[in-house]
C-alpha positions in Angstrom: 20.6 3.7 11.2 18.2 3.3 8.1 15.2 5.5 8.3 12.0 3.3 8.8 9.6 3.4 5.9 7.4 0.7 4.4 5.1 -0.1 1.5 1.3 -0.7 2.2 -0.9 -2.7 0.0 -4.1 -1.2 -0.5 -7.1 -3.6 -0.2 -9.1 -4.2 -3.4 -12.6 -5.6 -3.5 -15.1 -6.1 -6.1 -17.5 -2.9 -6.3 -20.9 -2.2 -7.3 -21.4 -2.5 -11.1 -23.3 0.9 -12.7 -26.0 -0.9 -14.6 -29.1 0.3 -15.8 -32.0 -2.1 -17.3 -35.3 -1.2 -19.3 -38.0 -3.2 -19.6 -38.8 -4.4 -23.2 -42.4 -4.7 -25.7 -44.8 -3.4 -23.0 -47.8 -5.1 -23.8 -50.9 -2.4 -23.5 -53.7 -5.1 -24.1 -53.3 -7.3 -21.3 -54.0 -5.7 -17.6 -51.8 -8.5 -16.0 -48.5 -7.9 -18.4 -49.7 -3.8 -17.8 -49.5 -4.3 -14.1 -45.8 -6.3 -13.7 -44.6 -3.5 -16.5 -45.5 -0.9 -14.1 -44.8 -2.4 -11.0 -41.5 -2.8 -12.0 -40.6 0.7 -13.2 -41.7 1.9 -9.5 -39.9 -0.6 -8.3 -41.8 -2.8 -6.8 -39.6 -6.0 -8.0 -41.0 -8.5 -6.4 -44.6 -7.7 -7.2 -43.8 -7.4 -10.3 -42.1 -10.7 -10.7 -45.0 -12.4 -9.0 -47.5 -10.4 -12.2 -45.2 -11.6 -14.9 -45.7 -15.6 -13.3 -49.4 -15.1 -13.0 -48.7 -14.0 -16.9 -46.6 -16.9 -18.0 -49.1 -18.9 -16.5 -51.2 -18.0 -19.2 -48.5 -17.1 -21.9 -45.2 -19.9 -20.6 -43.2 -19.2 -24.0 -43.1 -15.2 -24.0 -40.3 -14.2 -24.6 -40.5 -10.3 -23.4 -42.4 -11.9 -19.8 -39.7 -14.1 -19.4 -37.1 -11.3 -20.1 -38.7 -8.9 -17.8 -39.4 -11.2 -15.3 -35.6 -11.8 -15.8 -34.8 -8.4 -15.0 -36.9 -8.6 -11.7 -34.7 -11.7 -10.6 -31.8 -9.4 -11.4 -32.9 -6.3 -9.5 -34.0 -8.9 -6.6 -30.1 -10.3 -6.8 -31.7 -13.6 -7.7 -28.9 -14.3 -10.4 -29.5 -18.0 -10.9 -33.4 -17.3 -11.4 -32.3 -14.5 -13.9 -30.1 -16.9 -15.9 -33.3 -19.3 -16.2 -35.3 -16.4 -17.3 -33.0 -14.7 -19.7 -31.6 -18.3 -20.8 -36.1 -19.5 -21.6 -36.4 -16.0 -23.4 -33.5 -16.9 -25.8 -34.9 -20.3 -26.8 -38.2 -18.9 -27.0 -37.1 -17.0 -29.9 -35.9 -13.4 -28.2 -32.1 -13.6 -30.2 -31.5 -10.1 -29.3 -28.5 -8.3 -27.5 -30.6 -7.1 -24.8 -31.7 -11.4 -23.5 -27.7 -12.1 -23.6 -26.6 -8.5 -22.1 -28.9 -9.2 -19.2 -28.1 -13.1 -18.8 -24.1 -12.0 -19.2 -24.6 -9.7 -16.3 -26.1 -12.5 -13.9 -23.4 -14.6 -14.6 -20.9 -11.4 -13.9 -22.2 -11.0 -10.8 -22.1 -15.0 -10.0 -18.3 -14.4 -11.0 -18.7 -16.6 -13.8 -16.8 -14.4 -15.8 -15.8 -16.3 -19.0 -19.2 -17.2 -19.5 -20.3 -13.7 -19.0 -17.6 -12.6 -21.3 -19.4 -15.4 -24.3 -23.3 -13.8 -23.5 -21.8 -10.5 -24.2 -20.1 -11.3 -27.2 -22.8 -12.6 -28.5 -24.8 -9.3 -27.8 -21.8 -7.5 -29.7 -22.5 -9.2 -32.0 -26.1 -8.0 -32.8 -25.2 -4.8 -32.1 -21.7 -4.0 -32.4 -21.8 -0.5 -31.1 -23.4 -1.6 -27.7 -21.9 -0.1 -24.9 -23.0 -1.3 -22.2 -22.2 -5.1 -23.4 -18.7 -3.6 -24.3 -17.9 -1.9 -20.8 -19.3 -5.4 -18.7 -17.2 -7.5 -21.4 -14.1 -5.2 -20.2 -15.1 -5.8 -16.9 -15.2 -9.3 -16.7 -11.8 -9.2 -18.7 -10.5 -6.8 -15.7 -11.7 -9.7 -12.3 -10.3 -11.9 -14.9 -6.6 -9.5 -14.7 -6.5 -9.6 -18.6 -6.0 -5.6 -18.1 -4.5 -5.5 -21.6 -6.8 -7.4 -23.0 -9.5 -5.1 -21.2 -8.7 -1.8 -22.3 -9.4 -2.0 -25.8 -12.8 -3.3 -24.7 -13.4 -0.1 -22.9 -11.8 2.0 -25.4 -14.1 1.0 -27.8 -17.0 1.0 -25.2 -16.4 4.9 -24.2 -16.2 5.6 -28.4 -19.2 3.8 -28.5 -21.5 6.3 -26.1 -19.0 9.3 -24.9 -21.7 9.9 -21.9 -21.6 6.3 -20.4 -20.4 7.0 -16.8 -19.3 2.9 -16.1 -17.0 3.1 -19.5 -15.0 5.4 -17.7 -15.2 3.9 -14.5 -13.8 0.5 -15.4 -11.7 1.8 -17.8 -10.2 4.3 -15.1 -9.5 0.6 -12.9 -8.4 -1.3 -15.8 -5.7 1.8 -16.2 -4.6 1.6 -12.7 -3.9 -2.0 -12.8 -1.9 -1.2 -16.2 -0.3 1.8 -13.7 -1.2 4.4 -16.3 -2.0 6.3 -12.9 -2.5 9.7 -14.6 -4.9 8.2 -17.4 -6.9 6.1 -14.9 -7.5 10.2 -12.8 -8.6 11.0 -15.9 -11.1 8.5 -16.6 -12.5 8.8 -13.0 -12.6 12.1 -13.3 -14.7 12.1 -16.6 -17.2 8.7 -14.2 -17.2 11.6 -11.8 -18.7 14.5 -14.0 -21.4 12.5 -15.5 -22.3 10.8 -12.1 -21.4 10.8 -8.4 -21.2 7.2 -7.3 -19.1 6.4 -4.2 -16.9 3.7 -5.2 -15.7 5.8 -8.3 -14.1 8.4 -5.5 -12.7 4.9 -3.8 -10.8 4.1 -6.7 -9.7 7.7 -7.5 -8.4 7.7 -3.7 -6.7 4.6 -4.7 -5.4 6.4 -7.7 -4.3 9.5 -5.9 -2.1 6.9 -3.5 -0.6 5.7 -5.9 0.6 9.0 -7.5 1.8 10.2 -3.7 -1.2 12.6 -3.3 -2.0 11.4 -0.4 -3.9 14.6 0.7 -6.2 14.4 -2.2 -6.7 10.8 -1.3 -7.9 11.1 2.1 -10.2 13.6 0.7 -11.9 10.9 -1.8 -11.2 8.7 1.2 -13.8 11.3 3.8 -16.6 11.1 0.8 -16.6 7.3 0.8 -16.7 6.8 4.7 -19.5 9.6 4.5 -21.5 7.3 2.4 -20.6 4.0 3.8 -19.2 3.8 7.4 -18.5 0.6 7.5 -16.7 0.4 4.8 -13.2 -1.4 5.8 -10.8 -0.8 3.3 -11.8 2.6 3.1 -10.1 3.7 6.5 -7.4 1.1 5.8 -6.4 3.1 2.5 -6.9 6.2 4.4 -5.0 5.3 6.6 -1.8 4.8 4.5 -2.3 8.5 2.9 -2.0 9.1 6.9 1.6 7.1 7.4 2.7 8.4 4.2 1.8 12.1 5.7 3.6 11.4 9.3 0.7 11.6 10.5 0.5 8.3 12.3 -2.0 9.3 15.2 -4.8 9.4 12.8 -3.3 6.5 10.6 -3.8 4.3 14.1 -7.2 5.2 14.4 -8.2 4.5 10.5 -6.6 1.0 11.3 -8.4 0.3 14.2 -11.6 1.2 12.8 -11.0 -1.3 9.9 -9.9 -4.0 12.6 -13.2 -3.2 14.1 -15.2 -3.8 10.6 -13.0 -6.6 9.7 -11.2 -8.8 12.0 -10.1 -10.9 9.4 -7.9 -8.7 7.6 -3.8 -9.4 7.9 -2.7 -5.7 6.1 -4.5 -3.9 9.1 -2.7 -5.5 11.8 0.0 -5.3 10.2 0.2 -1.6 9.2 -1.2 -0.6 12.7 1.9 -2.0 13.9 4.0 -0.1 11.6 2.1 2.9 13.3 2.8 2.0 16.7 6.8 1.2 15.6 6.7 5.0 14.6 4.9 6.2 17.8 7.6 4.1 19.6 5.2 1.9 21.0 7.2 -1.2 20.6 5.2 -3.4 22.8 2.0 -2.8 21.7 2.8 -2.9 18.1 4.4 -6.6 19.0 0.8 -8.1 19.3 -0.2 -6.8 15.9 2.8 -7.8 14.0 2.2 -11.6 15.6 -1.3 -11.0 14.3 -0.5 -10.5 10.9 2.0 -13.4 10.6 -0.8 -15.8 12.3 -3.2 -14.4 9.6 -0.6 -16.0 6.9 1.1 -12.5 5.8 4.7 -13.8 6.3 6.2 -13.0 3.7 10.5 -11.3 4.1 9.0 -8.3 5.0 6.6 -9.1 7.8 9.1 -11.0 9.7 12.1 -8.4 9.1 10.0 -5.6 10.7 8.8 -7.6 13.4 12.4 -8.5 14.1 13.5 -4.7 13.8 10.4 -4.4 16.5 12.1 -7.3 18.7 15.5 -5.4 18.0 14.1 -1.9 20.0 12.6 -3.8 22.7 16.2 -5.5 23.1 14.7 -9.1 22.3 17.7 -9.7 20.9 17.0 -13.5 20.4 13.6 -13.3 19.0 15.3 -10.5 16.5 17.5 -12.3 15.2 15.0 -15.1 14.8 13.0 -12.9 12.3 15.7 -11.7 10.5 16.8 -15.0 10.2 13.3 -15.8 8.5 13.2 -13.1 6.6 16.3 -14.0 4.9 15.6 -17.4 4.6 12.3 -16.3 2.3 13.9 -13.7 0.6 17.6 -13.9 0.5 18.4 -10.7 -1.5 17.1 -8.5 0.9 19.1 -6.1 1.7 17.3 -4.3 5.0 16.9 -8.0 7.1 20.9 -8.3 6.1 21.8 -4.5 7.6 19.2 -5.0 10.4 20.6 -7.7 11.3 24.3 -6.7 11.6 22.8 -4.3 13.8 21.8 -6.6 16.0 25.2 -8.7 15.9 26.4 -4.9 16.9 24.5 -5.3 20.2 25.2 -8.3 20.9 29.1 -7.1 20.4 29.9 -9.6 17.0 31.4 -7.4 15.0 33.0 -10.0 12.6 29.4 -11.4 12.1 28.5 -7.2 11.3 31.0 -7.2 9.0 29.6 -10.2 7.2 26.2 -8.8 6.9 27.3 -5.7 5.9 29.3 -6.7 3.5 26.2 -8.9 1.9 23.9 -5.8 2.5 26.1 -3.8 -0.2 26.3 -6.5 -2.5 23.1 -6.1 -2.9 22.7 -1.9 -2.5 24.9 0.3 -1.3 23.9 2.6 1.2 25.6 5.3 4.0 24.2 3.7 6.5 25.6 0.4 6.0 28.9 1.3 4.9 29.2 3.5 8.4 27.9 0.6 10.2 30.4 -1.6 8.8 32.9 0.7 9.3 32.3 1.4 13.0 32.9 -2.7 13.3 36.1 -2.5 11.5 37.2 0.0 13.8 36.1 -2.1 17.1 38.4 -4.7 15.4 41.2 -2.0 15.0 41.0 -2.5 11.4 41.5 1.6 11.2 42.6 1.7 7.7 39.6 -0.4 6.3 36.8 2.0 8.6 38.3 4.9 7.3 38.0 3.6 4.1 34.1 2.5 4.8 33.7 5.9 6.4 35.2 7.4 2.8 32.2 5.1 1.4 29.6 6.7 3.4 29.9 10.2 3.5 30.7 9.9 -1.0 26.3 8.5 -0.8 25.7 11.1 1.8 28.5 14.3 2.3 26.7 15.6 5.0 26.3 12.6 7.4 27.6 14.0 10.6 28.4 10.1 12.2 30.2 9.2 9.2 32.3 12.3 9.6 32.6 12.2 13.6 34.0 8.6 13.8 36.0 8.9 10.4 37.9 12.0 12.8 38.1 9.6 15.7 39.4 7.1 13.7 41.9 9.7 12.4 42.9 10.9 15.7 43.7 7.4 16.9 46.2 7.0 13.6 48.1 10.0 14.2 46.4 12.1 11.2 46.2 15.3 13.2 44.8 17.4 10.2 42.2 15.7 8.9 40.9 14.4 12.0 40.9 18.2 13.0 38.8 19.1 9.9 36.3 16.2 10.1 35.7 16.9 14.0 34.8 20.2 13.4 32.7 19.8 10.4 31.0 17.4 12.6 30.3 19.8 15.3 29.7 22.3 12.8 26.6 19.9 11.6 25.4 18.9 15.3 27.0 21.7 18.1 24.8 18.8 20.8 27.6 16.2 20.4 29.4 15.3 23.1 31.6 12.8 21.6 33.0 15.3 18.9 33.8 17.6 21.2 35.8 15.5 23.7 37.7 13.9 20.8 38.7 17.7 19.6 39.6 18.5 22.6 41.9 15.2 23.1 43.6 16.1 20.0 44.2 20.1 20.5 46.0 19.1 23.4 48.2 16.5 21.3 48.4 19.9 19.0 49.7 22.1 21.8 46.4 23.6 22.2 45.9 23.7 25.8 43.3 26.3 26.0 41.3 25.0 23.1 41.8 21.5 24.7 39.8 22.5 27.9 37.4 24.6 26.0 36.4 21.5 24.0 36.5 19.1 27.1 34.2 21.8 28.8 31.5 22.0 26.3 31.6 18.1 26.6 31.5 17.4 30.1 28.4 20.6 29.8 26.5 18.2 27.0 27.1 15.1 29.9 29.9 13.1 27.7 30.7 10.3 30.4 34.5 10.3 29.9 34.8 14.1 30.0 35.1 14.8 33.5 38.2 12.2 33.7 40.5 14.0 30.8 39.5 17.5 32.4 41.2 16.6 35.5 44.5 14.8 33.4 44.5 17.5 31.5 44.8 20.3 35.1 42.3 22.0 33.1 40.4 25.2 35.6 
């Protein structure tokens, strides 16, 4: 049967943007302007914001009170009121890059991206070289998914100021987007060496996922949940570097501690399913998979691994149900067609195995399936085609010890002495445990005059508890 693996999705949310603002034109001769000035650089926002009105009560068309006072709507997450503040400076004559740099930021962080991607243009273009307008510019291009688009932003943002740690940053997630994995390690590494925020080692652990280095990841994965406990998609990444490491005991727990944080979230349920399918926990991983579908992720794959679920807990109806689904949403996929041969299997319809089987390898062709197919072509006594499937098989895989046991089965029971001989041998060569190869070998020795080798073979079956063993030891007068 197919080995069980799965693709996880890691969860992506919008992180904290590395800005940094400085106040502009301190104004030494008045004590009020002195006062919100210094209030703000100890940052005291709000009393300084309260200083700069008492100012502009005085003052209402400065433009360096309204952009500071700008900057303490900003720093106070007030984006709207930093708009209005940045938005009066301009038109009270403060045309400068910083006024649109800080009014493009409060629209970035409204999501208004387009028109945050116009106020930094429009700082570019009074100062062409301006980093910081460059790397929020690539930003916004990046929520936006222009990655393409983005990266010459940023490239020209990091040539711009080499030592700007939130060039490298966004350029580093623009890259993984664009799947230039190794270049976007790069770039997180250089964010990393100039500063030590969190959410850069988030997206390097996101990196590190997707270049398999899943050990690496979990490591980037610790320092984040360090920092932030409650930080959701955190364990659920970690999580997958778990799976992917067969360690699922410790993959369960990162999912349920991202349940915990976030109930709302379909890809937990779902992959903590996927970890209790592995622990063999079929029942318990039903209520998760049901879960996920309810939360709307129901696409092919969610119902053909709940069916598979159904399939080991013998729901044989519900199974086929899913797989059913999962066809009808994706109809080229090749696992719901094998899974659910193996299903008509136990539910003894070989013709309908055959069927699936058959569209399974039109689609890839795989050991697995060919063997399956062929050990329905022999229930149908159709020897010479599950020879040939068994052929199929073991050319993918050489070593495939059920390929070559029921290949020599299906030899024996055509008369083709020799090379049902070789393959039952081979096959307890590969797996000394099976029971079934050795009672076939020793049907077939005694067919080859072998009565000593016969009972030798029955023995060692009847020892590994082959049910019919017992019955041809006694035919066969064997002591």
């Amino acid at each position: 049967m197919k080995k069980f693996t799965q693709h996880f999705l890691a969860g992506i949310i919008l992180l904290v943007s590395h800005t940094s603002f400085s106040q502009r034109d301190k104004d030494e001769t008045d004590p009020l302007f002195t006062s919100a000035f210094e209030k703000f650089e100890k940052g005291e926002y709000k009393e300084s914001y309260n200083d700069y009105t008492a100012y502009l009560a005085k003052k209402p068309n400065d433009n360096n009170a309204l952009y500071n006072r700008g900057l303490c709507a900003y720093e106070m997450k007030d984006y709207k009121d930093g708009i209005t503040n940045f938005s009066k400076s301009i038109y009270s004559g403060r045309k400068k890059h910083d006024a649109f740099y800080g009014r493009g930021l409060c629209n970035y962080k409204l999501k208004n991206y387009k028109t945050a991607i116009a106020d930094f243009d429009t700082a570019i273009s009074y100062k062409p070289d301006y980093a910081r307008a460059l790397t929020f510019k690539g930003a916004a291009l990046k929520e936006l998914a222009s990655y393409k688009e983005a990266l010459p932003v940023l490239n020209k943002a990091v040539e711009s100021d080499p030592g700007y740690e939130s060039a490298y940053y966004y350029r580093g997630i623009v890259k993984y987007y664009l799947e230039d994995y190794d270049g976007g390690l790069a770039d997180c590494n250089k964010a990393l060496s100039i500063h030590s925020y969190y959410d850069t080692y988030f997206w390097r652990g996101l990196i590190y996922l997707s270049l398999k280095k899943y050990k690496e990841s979990i490591t980037d994965y610790d320092t984040v949940i360090h920092h932030d406990p409650k930080y959701a998609t955190a364990y659920y990444n970690r999580a997958i570097s778990y799976y992917e490491l067969k360690n699922y005991e410790k993959a369960l727990s990162d999912n349920n501690k991202a349940i915990e944080i976030d109930a709302a979230k379909p890809e937990a349920y779902y992959n903590r399913a996927l970890c209790k399918f592995e622990l063999f926990k079929y029942k318990e991983a039903e209520p998760d998979f049901n879960a996920a579908i309810d939360l709307k992720l129901d696409d092919s794959k969610h119902y053909l691994w709940r069916g598979v679920n159904y399939y080991y807990q013998n729901k044989y109806s519900e199974a086929m149900s899913d797989l059913n689904m999962s066809l009808q949403k994706n109809k080229n996929n090749e696992t719901a067609y094998y899974y659910r041969a193996i299903v008509k299997y136990a539910l003894q319809d070989d013709k309908g195995v055959i069927e699936d089987c058959t569209s399974a390898l039109s689609i890839k062709k795989s050991h697995d399936t060919y063997y399956q197919r062929g050990i329905s072509r022999y229930m149908l006594k159709d020897y010479t085609g599950a020879i040939e499937d068994f052929n199929e098989s073991l050319k993918i895989k050489p070593d495939y010890k059920l390929a070559l046991l029921e290949r020599g089965v299906t030899y024996y029971q055509t008369e083709k002495d020799a090379l049902a001989l070789a393959d039952l041998s081979k096959a307890i060569e590969i797996d000394p445990k099976s029971g079934r190869a050795y009672y076939f070998r020793g049907k077939l020795k005694k067919y080859m005059s072998d009565v000593p080798g016969s009972c030798a073979d029955l023995k060692q079956a009847k020892a590994l508890k082959y049910d019919k063993a017992e019955d041809e030891l006694i035919k066969n007068g064997c002591q």
